[in-house]
N, C-alpha and C positions, 0 to 999 in steps of 0.2 A: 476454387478456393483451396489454400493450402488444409495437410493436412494437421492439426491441433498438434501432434507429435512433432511435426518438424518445426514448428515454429516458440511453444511453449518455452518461457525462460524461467519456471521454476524449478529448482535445484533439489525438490525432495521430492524422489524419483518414490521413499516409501509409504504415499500418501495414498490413500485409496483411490483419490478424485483426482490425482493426474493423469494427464490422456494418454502418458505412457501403459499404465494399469489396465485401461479399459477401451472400448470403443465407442464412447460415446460424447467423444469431444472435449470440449469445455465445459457444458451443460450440466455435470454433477459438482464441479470447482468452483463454479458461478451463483448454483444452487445453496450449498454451505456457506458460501459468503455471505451471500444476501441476508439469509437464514442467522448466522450472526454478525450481521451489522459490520461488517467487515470489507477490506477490498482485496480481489484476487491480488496475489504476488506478483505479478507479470505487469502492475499497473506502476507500482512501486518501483519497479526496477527497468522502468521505463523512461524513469527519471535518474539523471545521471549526476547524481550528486548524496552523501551519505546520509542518511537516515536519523535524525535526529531524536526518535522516539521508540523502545521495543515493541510498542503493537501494529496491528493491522487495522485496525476500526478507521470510523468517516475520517474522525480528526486529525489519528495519527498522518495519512495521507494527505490532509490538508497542512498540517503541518510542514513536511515534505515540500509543498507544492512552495507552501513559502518560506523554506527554507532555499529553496534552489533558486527563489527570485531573488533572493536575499545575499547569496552568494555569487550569482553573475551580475549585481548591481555594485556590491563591496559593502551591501549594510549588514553584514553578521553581528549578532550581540557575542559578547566572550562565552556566554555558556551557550553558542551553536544554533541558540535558537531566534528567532524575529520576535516584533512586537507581538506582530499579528498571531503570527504562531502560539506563543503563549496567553493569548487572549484564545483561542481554538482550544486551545489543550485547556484550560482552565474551564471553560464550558462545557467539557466534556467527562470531567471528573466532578462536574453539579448535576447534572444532569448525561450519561451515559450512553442512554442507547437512542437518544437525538439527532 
């Protein structure tokens, strides 16, 4: 297995839970996430298409997810985001940490 350092695609090297920092892999970065409801960086930027939303949480990623369906299909809405997308993100601002 590679090691976490060579492979990591997140960019803020001054985080305490990047495996540049420590030696304990992924395992503290995966930790804080889960811990808030959130998804590591490296998930997000595994999808190659721009980010629709400033946060990290389930939905913003789900957002993402279809936003990038939405843009290799050609159904973009004018404000960037999909139906579905905004049906995510509005469930997620009634209810948060779902």
């Amino acid at each position: 297995m590679k090691d976490p350092k060579d492979f990591c695609t997140c960019t803020d090297f001054r985080c305490p839970n990047h495996p540049r920092n420590h030696d304990r892999g992924c395992g503290p970065c995966i930790e804080k996430n889960l811990k808030q409801k959130e998804i590591p960086t490296c998930f997000f930027r595994a999808i190659d298409c721009e980010k629709p939303t400033p946060g990290w949480h389930f939905a913003d990623f789900a957002a993402l997810v279809e936003r990038a369906k939405a843009v290799k299909s050609g159904e973009v809405l004018p404000d960037g985001l999909t139906d579905a997308a905004v049906g995510i993100l509005g469930a997620e601002k009634n209810n948060p940490h779902e």
